[in-house]
N, C-alpha and C positions, 0 to 999 in steps of 0.2 A: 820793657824792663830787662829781660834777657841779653837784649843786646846792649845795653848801659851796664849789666856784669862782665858781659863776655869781655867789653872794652877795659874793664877795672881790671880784670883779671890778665890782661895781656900788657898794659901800658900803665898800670897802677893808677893811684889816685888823683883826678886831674879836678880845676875847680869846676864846681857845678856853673859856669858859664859855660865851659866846653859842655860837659855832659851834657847839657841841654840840649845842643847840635846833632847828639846821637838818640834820643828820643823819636818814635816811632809817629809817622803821620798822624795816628789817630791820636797819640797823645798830645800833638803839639802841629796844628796846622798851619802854622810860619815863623820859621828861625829869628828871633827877633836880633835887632842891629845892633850895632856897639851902642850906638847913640840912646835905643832904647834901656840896653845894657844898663849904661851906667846913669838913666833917670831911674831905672827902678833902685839903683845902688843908694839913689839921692831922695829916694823918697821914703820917708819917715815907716817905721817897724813896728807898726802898733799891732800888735794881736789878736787885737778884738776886731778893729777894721779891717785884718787880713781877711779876717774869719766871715768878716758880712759880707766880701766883696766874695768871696770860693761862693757862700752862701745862694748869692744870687746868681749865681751861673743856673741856665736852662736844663733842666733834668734830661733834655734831648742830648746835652753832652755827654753824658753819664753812661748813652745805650751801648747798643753792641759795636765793635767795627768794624760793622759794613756801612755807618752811618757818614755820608755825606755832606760833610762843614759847608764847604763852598755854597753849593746845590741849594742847601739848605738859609743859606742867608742871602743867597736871592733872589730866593723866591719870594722872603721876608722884606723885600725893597719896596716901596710904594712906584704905586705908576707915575706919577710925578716926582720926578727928583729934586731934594733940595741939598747941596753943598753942604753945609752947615750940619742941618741932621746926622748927614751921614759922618760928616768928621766928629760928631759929637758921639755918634753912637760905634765908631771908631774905635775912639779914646776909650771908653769903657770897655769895649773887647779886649783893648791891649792890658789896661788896670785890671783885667779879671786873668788876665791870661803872665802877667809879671806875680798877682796874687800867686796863683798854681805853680807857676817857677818857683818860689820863694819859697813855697811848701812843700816842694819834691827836696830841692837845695837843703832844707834846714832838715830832713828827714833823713836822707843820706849823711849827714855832718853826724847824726845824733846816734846812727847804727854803726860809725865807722870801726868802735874799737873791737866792737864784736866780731866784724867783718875782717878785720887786721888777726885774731886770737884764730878763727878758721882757716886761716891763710896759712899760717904756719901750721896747723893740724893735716893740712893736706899736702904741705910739703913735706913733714914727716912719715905720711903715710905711702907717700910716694920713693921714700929713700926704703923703707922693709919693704915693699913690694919689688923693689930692684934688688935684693938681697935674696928674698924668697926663689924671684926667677933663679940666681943662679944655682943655688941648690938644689933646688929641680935638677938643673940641667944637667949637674954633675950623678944625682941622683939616678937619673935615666941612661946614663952612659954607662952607669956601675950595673943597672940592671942590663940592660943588653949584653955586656960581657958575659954576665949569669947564665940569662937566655940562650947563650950561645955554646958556652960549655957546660952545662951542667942541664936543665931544668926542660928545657924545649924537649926532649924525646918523654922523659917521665912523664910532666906533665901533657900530655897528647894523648898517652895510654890510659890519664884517670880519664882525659875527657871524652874519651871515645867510648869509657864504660859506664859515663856516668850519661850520654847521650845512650848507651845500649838501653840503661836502666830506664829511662825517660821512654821512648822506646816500644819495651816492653808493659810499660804501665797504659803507653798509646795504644796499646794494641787489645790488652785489656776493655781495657775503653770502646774501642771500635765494636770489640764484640758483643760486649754487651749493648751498645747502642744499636747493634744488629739486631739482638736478640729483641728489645724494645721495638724494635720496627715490623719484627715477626708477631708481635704479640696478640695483634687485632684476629689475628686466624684460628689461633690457640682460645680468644675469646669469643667467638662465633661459635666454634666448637664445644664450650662449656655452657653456652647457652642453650642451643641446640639438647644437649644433655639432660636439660634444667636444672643445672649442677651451680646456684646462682651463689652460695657460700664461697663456692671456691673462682669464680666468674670475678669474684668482687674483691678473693683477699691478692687474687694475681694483679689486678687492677691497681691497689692501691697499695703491692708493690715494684712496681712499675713506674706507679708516679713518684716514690720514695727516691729509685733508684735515678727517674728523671731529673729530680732534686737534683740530683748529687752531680750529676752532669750537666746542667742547667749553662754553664759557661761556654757549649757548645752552639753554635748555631742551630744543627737540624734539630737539638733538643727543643727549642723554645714549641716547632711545630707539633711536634709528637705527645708535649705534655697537654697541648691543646688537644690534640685527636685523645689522650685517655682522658681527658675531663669531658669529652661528646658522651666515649665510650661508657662511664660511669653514669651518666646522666640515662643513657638508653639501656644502660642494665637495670635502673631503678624503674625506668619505664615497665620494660617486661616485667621486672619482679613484681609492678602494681597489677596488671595485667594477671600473674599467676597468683597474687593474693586474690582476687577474685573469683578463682576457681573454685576457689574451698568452698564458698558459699551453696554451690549448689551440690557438690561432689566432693566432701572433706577428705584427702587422704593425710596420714599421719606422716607419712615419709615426705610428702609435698610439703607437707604443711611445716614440717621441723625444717626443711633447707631453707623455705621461707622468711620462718623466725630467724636465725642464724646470719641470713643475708642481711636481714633489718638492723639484727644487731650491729656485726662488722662494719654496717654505713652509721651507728648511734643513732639510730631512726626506730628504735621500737615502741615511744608513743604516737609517732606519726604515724607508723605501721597501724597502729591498734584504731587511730581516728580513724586511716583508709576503710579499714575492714569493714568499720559498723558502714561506712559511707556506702560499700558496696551490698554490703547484706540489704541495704533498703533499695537500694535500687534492684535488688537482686528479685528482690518479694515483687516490686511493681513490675520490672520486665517479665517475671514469670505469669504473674496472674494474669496480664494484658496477652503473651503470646498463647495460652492454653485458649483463654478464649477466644480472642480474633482465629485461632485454626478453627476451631466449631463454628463461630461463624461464616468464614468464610466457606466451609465445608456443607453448610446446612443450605448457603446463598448458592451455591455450586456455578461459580462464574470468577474468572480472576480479577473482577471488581477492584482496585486497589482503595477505593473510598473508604473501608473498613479502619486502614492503616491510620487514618488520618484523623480518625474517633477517637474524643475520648473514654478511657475505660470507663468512666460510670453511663455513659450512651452504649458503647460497647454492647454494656451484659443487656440492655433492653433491645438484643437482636438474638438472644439466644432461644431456639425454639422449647416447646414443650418434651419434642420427644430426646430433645440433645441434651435437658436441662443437667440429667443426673448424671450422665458423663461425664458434661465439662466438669460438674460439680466436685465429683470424686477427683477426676486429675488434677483440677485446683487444689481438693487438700491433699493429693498426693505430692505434687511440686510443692506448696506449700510446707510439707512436712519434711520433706527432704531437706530444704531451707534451713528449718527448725534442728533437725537432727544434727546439721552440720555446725550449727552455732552451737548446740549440745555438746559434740565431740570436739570443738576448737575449744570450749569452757574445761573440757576433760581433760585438753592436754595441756593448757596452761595450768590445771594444779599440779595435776603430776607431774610438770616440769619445776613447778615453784619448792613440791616440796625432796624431789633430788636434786633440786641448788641448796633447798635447806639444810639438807643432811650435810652435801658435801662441803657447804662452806662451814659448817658448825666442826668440821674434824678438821681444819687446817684456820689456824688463828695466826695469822703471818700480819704482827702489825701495819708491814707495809700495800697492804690489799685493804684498811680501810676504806679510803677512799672511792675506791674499786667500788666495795660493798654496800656501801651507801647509794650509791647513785644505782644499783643494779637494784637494793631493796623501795628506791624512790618509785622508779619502772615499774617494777614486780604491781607495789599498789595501785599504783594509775593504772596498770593493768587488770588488777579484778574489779576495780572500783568502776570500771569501764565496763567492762564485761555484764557486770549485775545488774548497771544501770541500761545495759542494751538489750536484756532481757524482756524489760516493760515494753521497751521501745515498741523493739520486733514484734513481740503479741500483740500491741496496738497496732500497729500496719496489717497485721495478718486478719484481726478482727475487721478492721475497717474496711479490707480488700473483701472479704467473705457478704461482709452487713450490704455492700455494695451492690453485691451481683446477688444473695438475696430476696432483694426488696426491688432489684431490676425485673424479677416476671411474677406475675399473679399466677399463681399455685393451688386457689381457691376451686380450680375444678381438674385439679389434679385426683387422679387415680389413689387409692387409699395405701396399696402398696408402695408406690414411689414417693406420697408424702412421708409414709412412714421411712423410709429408704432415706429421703432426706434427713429429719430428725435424727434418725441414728448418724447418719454425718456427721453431723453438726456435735451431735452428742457428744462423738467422739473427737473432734476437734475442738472443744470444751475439756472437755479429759485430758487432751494434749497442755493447750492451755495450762491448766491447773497444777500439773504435774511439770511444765518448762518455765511457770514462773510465781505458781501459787495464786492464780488470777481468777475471779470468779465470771469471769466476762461476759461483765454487765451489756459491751455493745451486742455481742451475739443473742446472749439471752433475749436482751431487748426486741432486736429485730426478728427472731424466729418465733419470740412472742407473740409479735402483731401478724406474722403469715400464717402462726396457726391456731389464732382466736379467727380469723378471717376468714381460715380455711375448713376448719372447724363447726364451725356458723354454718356455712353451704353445705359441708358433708352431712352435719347433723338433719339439717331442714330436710333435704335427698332422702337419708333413712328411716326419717321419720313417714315423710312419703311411701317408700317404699311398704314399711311396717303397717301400714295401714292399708296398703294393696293386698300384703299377703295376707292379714288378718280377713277383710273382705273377699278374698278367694281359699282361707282356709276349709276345708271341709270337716276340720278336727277329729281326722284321722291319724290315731297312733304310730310316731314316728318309731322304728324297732330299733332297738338299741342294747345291748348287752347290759349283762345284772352288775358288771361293773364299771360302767361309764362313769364318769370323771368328766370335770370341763376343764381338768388340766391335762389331759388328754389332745383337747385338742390345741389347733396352729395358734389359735391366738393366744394361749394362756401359757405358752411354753416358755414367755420369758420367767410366770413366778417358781417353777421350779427350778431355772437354772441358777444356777448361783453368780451374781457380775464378774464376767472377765473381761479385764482388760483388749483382749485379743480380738474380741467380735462385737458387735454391735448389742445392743441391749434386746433387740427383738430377735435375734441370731445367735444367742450363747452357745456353743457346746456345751454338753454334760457335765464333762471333763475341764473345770476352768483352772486358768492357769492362776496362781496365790496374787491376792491381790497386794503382796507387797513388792510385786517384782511391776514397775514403772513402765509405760509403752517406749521411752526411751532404750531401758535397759533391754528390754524383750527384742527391738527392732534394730538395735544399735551396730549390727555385724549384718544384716540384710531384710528383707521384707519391706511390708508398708501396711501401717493398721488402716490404711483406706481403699486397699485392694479388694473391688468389689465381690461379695463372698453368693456366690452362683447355687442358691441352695432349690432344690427343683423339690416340687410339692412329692413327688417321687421317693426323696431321700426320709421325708418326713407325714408317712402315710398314718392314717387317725383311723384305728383299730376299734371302731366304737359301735357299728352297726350290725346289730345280729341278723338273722337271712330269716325271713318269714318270719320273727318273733322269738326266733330259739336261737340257741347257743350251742344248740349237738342234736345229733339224735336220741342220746341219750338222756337228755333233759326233756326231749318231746316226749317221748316215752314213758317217764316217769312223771309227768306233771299228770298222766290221766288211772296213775295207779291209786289203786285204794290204801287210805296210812290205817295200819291196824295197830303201830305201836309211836312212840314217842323217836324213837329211834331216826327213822324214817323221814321227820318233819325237818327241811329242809330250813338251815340253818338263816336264810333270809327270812321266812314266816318266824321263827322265833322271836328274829329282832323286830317283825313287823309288830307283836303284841305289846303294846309299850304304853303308858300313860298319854292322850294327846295334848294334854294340859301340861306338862311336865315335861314331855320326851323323856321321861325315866323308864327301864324297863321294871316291872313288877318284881317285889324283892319277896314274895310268899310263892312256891310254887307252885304249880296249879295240878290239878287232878288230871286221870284219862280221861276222862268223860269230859271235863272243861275245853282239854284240848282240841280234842275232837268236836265238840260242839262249834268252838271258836276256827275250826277247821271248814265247819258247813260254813259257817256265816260268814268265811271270807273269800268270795268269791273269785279269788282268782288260781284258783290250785290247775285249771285247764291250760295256764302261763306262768314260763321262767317271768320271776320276780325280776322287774326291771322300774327304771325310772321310767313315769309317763311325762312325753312330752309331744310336742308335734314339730314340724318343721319349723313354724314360723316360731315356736320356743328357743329351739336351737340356732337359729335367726336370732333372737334376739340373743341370747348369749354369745353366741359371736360376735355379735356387738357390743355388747360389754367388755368382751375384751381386747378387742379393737380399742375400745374409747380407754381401757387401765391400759396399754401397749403404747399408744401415745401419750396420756397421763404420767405413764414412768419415765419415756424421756425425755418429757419437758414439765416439768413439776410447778411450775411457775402459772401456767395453766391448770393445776389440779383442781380449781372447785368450780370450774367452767366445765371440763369435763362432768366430775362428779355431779352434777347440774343435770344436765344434759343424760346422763345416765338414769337419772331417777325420773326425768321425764321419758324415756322409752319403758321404764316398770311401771310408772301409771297410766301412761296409752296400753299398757298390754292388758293391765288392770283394771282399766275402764270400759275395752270393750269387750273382757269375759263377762264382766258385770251386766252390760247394756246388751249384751246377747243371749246371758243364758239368768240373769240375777232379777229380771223384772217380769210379772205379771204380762201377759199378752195385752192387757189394756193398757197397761202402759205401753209398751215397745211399739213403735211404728216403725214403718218401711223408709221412713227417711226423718233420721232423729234430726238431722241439721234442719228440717222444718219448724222445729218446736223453739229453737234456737229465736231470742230478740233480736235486732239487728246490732244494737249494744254487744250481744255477744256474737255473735259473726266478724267484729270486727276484733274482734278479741282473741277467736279462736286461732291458730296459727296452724295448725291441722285441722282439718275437719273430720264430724265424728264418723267413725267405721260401721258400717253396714253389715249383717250378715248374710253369710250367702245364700243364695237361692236356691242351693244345692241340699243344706243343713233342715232336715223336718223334724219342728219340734212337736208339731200335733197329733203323731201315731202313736197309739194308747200300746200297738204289740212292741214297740220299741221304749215301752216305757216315757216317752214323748221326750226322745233324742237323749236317752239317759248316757247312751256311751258317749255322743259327743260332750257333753256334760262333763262327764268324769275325767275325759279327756283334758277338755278346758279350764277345769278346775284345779286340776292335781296338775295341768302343767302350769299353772299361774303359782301353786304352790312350793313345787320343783323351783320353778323361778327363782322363788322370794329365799328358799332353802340357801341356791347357789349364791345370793345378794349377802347371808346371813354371813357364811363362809365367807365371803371377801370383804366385809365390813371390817376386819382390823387392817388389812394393804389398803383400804381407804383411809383410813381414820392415820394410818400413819404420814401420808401424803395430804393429807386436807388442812390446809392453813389453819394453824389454833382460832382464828378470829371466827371462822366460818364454821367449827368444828358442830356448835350449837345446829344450823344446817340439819347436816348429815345427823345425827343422834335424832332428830325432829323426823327426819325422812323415815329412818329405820322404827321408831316409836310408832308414828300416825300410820306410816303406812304399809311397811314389808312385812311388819310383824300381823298386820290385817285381814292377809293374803287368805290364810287360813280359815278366816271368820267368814270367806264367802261362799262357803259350802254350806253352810245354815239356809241363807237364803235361796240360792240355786237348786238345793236338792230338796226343799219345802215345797216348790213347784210340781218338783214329781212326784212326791208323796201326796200332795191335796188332789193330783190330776190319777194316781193311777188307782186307787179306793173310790170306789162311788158311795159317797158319803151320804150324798141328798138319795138315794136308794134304800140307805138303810135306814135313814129316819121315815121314811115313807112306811116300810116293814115296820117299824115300831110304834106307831100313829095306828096300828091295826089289831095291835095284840091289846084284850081285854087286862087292867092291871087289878080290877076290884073283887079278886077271884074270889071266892069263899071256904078252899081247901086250899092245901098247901101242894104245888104241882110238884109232880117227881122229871118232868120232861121240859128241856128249853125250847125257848121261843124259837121259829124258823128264821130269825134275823141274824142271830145267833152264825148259822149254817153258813147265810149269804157271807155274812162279813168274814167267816173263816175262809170261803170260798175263794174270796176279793185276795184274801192275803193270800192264800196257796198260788192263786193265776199270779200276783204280784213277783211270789218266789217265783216259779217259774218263767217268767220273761226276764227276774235280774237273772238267772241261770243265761237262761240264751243271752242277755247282753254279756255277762263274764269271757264266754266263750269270744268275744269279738275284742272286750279291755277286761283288763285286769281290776277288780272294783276292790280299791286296798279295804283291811278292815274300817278306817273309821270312817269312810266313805258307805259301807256296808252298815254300818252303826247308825249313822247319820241319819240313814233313809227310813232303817227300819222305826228308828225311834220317833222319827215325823210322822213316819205310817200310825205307831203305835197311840202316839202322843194324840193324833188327829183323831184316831177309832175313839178313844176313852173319852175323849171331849165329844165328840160324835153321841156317845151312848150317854154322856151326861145329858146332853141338847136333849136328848129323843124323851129320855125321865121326866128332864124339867118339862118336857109340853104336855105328860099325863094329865087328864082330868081328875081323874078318881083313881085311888089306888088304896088295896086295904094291904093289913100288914101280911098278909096271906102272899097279896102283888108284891112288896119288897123282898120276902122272900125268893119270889121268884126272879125279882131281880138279879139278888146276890145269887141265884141259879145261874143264869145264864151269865152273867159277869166269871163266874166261876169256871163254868163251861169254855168261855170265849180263852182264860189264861191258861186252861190246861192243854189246850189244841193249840193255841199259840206260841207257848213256853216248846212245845215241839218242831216249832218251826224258824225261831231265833234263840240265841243265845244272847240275848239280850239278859239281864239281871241289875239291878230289880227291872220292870214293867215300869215305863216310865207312865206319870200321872195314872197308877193302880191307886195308890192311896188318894187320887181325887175322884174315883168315881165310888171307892169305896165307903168313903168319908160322908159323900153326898147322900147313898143309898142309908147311912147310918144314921142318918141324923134325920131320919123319920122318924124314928125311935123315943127320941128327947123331948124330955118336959118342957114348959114354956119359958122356964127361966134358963134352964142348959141352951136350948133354942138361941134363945137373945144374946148370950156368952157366945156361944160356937158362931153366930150370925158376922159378931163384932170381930174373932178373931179369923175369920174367911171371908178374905175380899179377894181371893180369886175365883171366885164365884161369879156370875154376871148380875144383874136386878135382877133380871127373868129368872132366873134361875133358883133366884133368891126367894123370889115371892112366891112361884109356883111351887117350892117347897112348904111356904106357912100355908098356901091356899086349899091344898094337896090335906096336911095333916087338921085342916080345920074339919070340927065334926068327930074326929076319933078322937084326938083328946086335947084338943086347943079348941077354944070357943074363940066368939067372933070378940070379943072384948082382947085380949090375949094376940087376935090375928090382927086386932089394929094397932095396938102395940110395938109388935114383931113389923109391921110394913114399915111403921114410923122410924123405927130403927134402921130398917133396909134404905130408907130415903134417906136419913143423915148418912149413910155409909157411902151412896150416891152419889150427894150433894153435892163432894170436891171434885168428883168428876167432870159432874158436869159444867 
C-alpha cells in the first residue's frame, strides 16, 4: 500500500487498472491481462456476490508475508492431474482474485476527496516551511555579526564565571563525598568508645547527606556501606543492651536508650531486653553450676556442657551444695537488681520528660508527644509485666536445683543455711514483685517435711541415748540463765532485718522499711555468706563448780540472822505453787527463818536445775522454732514433733523415777504387746546402771530425783514461755492441737513430783517398824500416863535421820522449797496414817489409853513442828478426829461414821469394836457395822 501512495503522490491519480500493477507480491500474486481486465469490467457488480466471493477466499491468504502462494497451491494439486479441474479451480482463483481487485478499486475511488483535501494541506505546509527556512537564515547572519562585534568577549567572561561557580559547588561536593568516605573510621572509633548516640546520629547523617548526592556514581556504593554500618551498630547496641542485665550501669544504660531512640526502636529495644534478661537468668544459673560441677568432677570432662540444667543440678555434691546455692542467688540477684535499677531509671526518666514537656506546649510537637507518651506506656506496661515473668524463671531455676539433691541427711546447720537462702530469696521475691512464691514455698516444703522427718527420727534417737546414759547429775549453770541466752534462741530476740538471715540477725537491725533493693542497690549482696564463728557468739551461761563468785560461795554457808541478808532469789522462791503468786501478807522472823531451814538449798547459788540432756533438749527446741520461723508453712509439723521430744522427756522421768520398783523392770520394751512394738517408733529408755535408787543414806537417789524432776519442770516452765511464738505461727486449724498439748500435758509436768517423791517418803520412814512398836504398848491402862509411848522416840528418830540425809543431799542439789514441802508432807501425811493403822489394830483401849493417845500424838507434833515448818500438820486433824471419836455416843457415832469416809472398814469397825463395853452395847455395835457395810458397799 505504501508503494501505491508513494506512486499517487508522484504521478497523481491513475485508474485503478494501473494501480493494480503496482501492488506488492503478497497482495496480488499475478498481474492480471487486459483480457481478464476487461471480463472483470464485463462482469455484473453485484455486492452481495462481491462479498460471498472475498468471503470464501482461504483464511491462509489473509496470514503474514512470508506466506508462500505458489508453494502452497501445489502442494494442494492432487497426484493425478486432471485438465478440467484444474481450469475449473483456475477460474475461481481469478473470480476471487477480480472480487479483491474490485474492492481495493472501489476503496480508493471512495477516499479520493479526502486524499485530494491532504494534498493540498501538504503543499501548503511545504510553502511556510520554505519561508521559515529563510528567516532563519537571515536570522543567523544578523546574529553572527553580533557575535562578532559585540557579545563574544562579554559573554565568555559570564561563562567562565558561571563554570568557576559550578566549579566551586564541584568541589564542595568532592569533599564532602570525601568526608562520607572517611566516615567508617570516625565510626569504628565511636563505637569503640561506646558512644552508640552519637555512632548513630553521624550515621544517619551521612546517609542524609548521601541522599543528596545520590546522582553520583561512587555515592550509590557508600550509601550501601552506611546501611551495613547502621545495621552492625544496632548489632552491637543489642549486644550492649545485654549487658545491663547482669551489670546495670546508668551512664551505659542512658546512651543505650538514646541510641534506640534516634533508630525509633525503643519498643523493640524494650522486647530485646526482657528477651535478654531471660536468657540472661538461664545462662547464669547453668554456668554457676556447671563451674561446681565441673570443679567437684575435678577432670576437664566436657560432657557436663552438654547437660541439661535440670540433670545438671543432680551432679552437685553435698559438700558444694551451699556454695553453688548462694552464688546462684547471688548471680541471680544481681539479675534482679539490675532489672530493679533499669525500672528506676525509666521512671525517672518518664517523669523529667513529664515536667519538661508539661513547660513547653509548642502545638507543633503534638504529634511528637503522642507517639513518645504511646512508648513511655508500652514501656512501663512491659516493664510490670516482666516483673512476674523474671520471678517465675528465677523461682523455677532455684525449685530446679532444689529438689535436684536429697538434703534429708544433711547437717542441721547447713539445712538451716539453706532455709535462710531461700528465705531470703523469698523476701527478695516479695519485695521485686509482691509475689508470695508459692513455687519455692512449695518445693522447700517438701525438702524440709522430708528433711525434717530424718532429723527428728535421729534426735529422737539420740534423746533417748542420752536419757539412758544420763546419770542425772546437775548441769551448773548461773542464777541467771535464760534460753535465750543461748545460739539457738537468738533469732527471738533479734528483731528481722532485712540484712541477715533470720537465724543470723544482728542486734542492731536495719528499719524494716528500707527494702533489700534499696539497702543493696549502690553495692553488696544480701546472699553474701555471713561467716559467724561460734567464737563471736559465746553463751555465758555456765557457772564453775555451781557458783557464780566467790563471793556467793561464801555467803551461801553464812548464817541469815536478819531479813536483810536473804537473798533476793529465796524471796521469790516463797510463792504460792498453785498460783505462782508471791504471798501478799508478810511474814514474821521466825516464819522466815523457819522457811529458811526447810529449804534446803541455802549451801547453793539459786540456779535453774537442769541436766544436760535438759539443755539437749532445749536446744532442740529451738532448733525445731529456728526452722519453724523460717519456713512457716511447716509450723505444726514442727510444733508436732516438738511435743513429742517433751513427752519422751516426760515419759522417761516418769518410767524412772514415778513408779514402784515392782513395777519398773530392767527392760520396759518387754512388757510391750507386739501391737505395740510395732507402734512404737522409739523405743522406751532405760535407766542407767549407774543411777541407785535402793540406798536408804541417799535417801534412795533422792538428788537424782530432784534433779529429774525439777528439770522436767524447768522444761515445761521454758514450753510455758514460748507458747505465745507457737501459737502465733501454728495454723488456726491446728491451733486446738497445741492449747490440748499445753492443757494435758506441759501443764502436768508439775504434778509429777507427787508421785516420784511419795516413793521416798514411804521408803525413807520405817513404817511397818513403828506399827510393830505400837502392837506392844498396853492401850487399857487404868491411870492416866504422864509419859509417851517409846514409838513416839523411834518415829521422831526416823524423821531427824530423814532431815539429816535431806541435809547431806542439799549439799549435792539444791532441794527448792516445794520439792522440800512435798517430801516433808508425804513423810508427814504417811506417819499420821501410820499411827492411825497402829490405833485401828488396838484390841482393848480404855479412855485412860485415848488419852494417852492424844499424849503421845501431842508429843509426836511438838518435836516435829521443830523440825519443819510445815503449817498446818498435814492429816493432824485425821488422826485427831479418829482418837476423838471414842468419846461419842452411839447416835454421834453413826452421824460422824456416815460423814467420814476417809476412814478405811478396818478402821472403821475397829473403832465400834474398841468402844463396845465402855459405852456401846453389842445391839448398838451391830448397828454401827451395818452402817460401816453400807458405807462400804459402793466400793466395793
Amino acid at each position: 500500500m505504501q508503494k501505491i501512495k508513494s506512486l499517487m503522490t508522484r504521478q497523481g491519480l491513475k485508474s485503478p487498472q494501473e494501480n493494480v500493477h503496482d501492488l506488492s507480491p503478497v497482495e496480488n500474486f499475478r498481474i492480471p491481462s487486459k483480457e481478464e481486465l476487461r471480463e472483470l469490467r464485463e462482469q455484473p457488480t453485484d455486492p452481495q456476490a462481491q462479498q460471498e466471493i472475498i468471503n470464501s477466499i482461504e483464511e491462509v491468504y489473509f496470514s503474514n508475508d512470508s506466506f508462500d502462494i505458489v508453494k502452497y497451491e501445489l502442494e494442494k494439486l492432487p497426484p493425478v492431474l486432471s485438465l478440467q479441474e484444474i481450469e475449473e479451480y483456475r477460474d475461481k482463483l481469478k473470480q476471487q482474485q477480480a472480487a479483491v481487485s474490485k474492492k481495493v478499486a472501489d476503496l480508493i475511488l471512495e477516499k479520493q476527496p479526502a486524499y485530494v483535501k491532504e494534498l493540498e494541506r501538504v503543499t501548503s505546509l511545504q510553502t511556510g516551511l520554505q519561508l521559515a527556512a529563510v528567516i532563519c537564515t537571515n536570522g543567523r547572519r544578523h546574529l553572527n555579526v553580533a557575535k562578532e562585534g559585540f557579545t563574544q568577549a562579554s559573554l565568555g567572561l559570564l561563562a567562565n564565571q558561571r563554570k568557576r561557580q559550578l566549579l566551586i559547588g564541584l568541589l564542595k561536593s568532592l569533599r564532602t563525598i570525601k568526608t562520607l568516605q572517611r566516615t567508617d573510621v570516625r565510626l569504628s572509633e565511636m563505637l569503640e568508645e561506646e558512644d552508640y548516640p552519637g555512632a548513630i546520629q553521624l550515621c544517619l547523617e551521612c546517609q542524609k547527606a548521601a541522599s543528596t548526592f545520590k546522582h553520583y556514581s561512587c555515592i550509590s556504593e557508600l550509601n550501601s556501606k552506611l546501611q551495613d554500618t547502621l545495621e552492625q551498630i544496632e548489632e552491637q547496641l543489642d549486644v550492649a543492651l545485654s549487658k545491663i542485665c547482669k551489670n546495670f550501669d546508668i551512664h551505659h544504660y542512658t546512651k543505650v536508650q538514646q541510641a534506640y531512640r534516634l533508630l525509633g526502636k525503643t519498643q523493640t529495644a524494650m522486647d530485646q531486653l526482657h528477651m535478654h534478661f531471660t536468657q540472661a537468668i538461664h545462662n547464669t544459673v547453668f554456668q554457676v553450676v556447671l563451674g561446681y560441677v565441673e570443679l567437684c568432677a575435678g577432670n576437664s570432662d566436657t560432657k557436663f556442657q552438654k547437660l541439661q540444667y535440670k540433670d545438671l543440678c543432680t551432679h552437685i555434691t553435698s559438700d558444694s551444695y551451699i556454695p553453688c546455692l548462694a552464688d546462684l542467688c547471688k548471680a541471680l540477684w544481681e539479675v534482679m537488681l539490675s532489672y530493679y535499677r533499669t525500672m528506676e531509671w525509666h521512671e525517672k526518666h518518664d517523669r523529667d520528660e513529664g515536667t519538661a514537656s508539661s513547660s513547653v506546649s509548642d502545638g507543633n510537637n503534638v504529634i511528637g508527644a503522642e507517639e513518645t507518651n504511646f512508648d513511655r506506656s508500652y514501656v512501663q506496661k512491659k516493664l510490670e509485666h516482666g516483673l512476674s515473668r523474671i520471678w517465675q524463671d528465677v523461682q523455677l531455676k532455684v525449685k530446679t536445683y532444689l529438689l535436684g539433691t536429697d538434703m534429708s541427711n544433711f547437717k542441721y546447720d547447713d539445712f538451716i543455711f539453706v532455709l535462710d537462702i531461700i528465705s531470703r530469696l523469698m523476701q527478695v521475691g516479695e519485695e521485686f514483685c509482691g509475689s508470695k512464691s508459692e513455687v519455692l514455698q512449695e518445693s522447700i516444703r517438701k525438702q524440709s517435711v522430708n528433711y525434717f522427718k530424718n532429723y527428728h527420727r535421729t534426735r529422737l534417737e539420740e534423746l533417748r541415748m542420752f536419757l539412758e546414759n544420763e546419770t542425772w547429775e546437775l548441769c551448773p549453770v548461773k542464777s541467771s540463765f535464760s534460753i535465750l541466752q543461748l545460739h539457738e534462741f537468738k533469732f527471738m530476740e533479734q528483731s528481722r532485718s532485712p540484712s541477715v538471715s533470720p537465724s543470723k540477725q544482728p542486734a542492731s537491725a536495719i528499719s524494716a522499711t528500707i527494702t533489700l533493693f534499696e539497702q543493696y542497690c549502690n553495692g553488696g549482696n544480701p546472699f553474701e555468706i555471713q561467716v559467724n564463728s561460734k567464737d563471736d557468739e559465746t553463751e555465758d551461761v555456765l557457772a564453775s563448780n555451781g557458783y557464780e563468785s566467790d563471793e556467793q560461795e561464801k555467803s551461801a554457808y553464812q548464817e541469815y540472822d536478819s531479813d536483810s541478808d536473804v537473798p533476793e532469789e529465796l524471796k521469790r522462791d516463797y510463792v504460792d505453787e498453785q498460783t505462782g503468786d508471791a504471798p501478799v501478807k508478810s511474814v514474821s522472823r521466825e516464819t522466815l527463818r523457819s522457811r529458811k531451814r526447810s529449804d534446803y538449798n541455802l549451801n547453793k547459788v539459786i540456779a535453774p536445775i537442769l541436766t544436760n540432756t535438759t539443755l539437749n533438749v532445749i536446744r532442740l527446741v529451738g532448733k525445731y522454732m529456728q526452722m519453724m520461723n523460717i519456713l512457716k508453712p511447716i509450723a505444726f509439723d514442727v510444733i508436732h514433733f516438738m511435743s513429742q521430744l517433751f513427752d519422751y522427756y516426760l515419759y522417761a522421768v516418769y518410767t524412772f523415777f514415778g513408779r514402784n520398783d515392782t513395777e519398773v523392770s530392767t527392760d520396759t520394751t518387754g512388757t510391750l504387746t507386739a501391737a505395740e512394738e510395732r507402734k512404737e517408733k522409739v523405743p522406751s529408755p532405760h535407766l542407767s546402771h549407774l543411777v541407785v535408787l535402793t540406798s536408804g543414806n541417799t535417801l534412795y537417789g533422792l538428788a537424782e530425783r530432784v534433779v529429774a524432776t525439777e528439770s522436767l519442770v524447768f522444761l515445761a516452765e521454758q514450753f510455758e514461755f514460748l507458747q505465745s511464738h507457737l501459737d502465733a505461727v501454728m495454723p488456726a486449724a491446728k491451733k486446738p492441737f497445741l492449747q490440748q498439748f499445753y492443757s494435758q500435758t506441759v501443764s502436768t509436768a508439775s504434778e509429777l513430783r507427787k508421785p516420784i517423791y511419795w516413793i521416798v517418803a514411804a521408803k525413807s520412814i520405817d513404817y511397818e517398824q513403828m506399827l510393830l512398836l505400837m502392837a506392844n504398848v498396853k492401850w487399857d491402862v487404868k491411870e492416866i500416863m504422864s509419859q509417851h509411848n517409846i514409838y513416839v522416840d523411834a518415829l521422831l528418830k526416823e524423821f531427824e535421820q530423814f532431815n539429816r540425809r535431806l541435809n547431806e543431799v542439799s549439799k549435792r542439789v539444791r532441794i527448792p522449797l516445794p520439792v522440800s514441802n512435798i517430801l516433808w508432807e508425804h513423810c508427814i501425811r504417811l506417819a499420821n496414817r501410820t499411827i492411825v493403822e497402829g490405833y485401828a489394830n488396838v484390841k482393848k483401849c480404855s479412855n485412860e489409853g485415848r488419852a494417852l493417845m492424844q499424849l503421845d500424838f501431842q508429843q509426836f507434833l511438838m518435836k516435829l513442828e521443830k523440825l519443819t515448818d510445815i503449817r498446818p500438820i498435814p492429816d493432824k486433824e485425821f488422826v485427831e478426829t479418829y482418837i476423838k471419836a471414842y468419846y461419842l455416843t452411839e447416835n454421834d457415832m453413826e452421824r460422824w461414821i456416815k460423814e467420814h469416809r476417809e476412814y478405811s472398814t478396818k478402821q472403821l469397825t475397829n473403832l465400834v469394836n474398841v468402844c463396845l463395853g465402855s459405852h456401846i452395847n453389842k445391839k448398838a455395835r451391830q448397828k454401827l457395822l451395818a452402817a460401816i457395810d453400807d458405807i462400804d458397799r459402793p466400793k466395793r
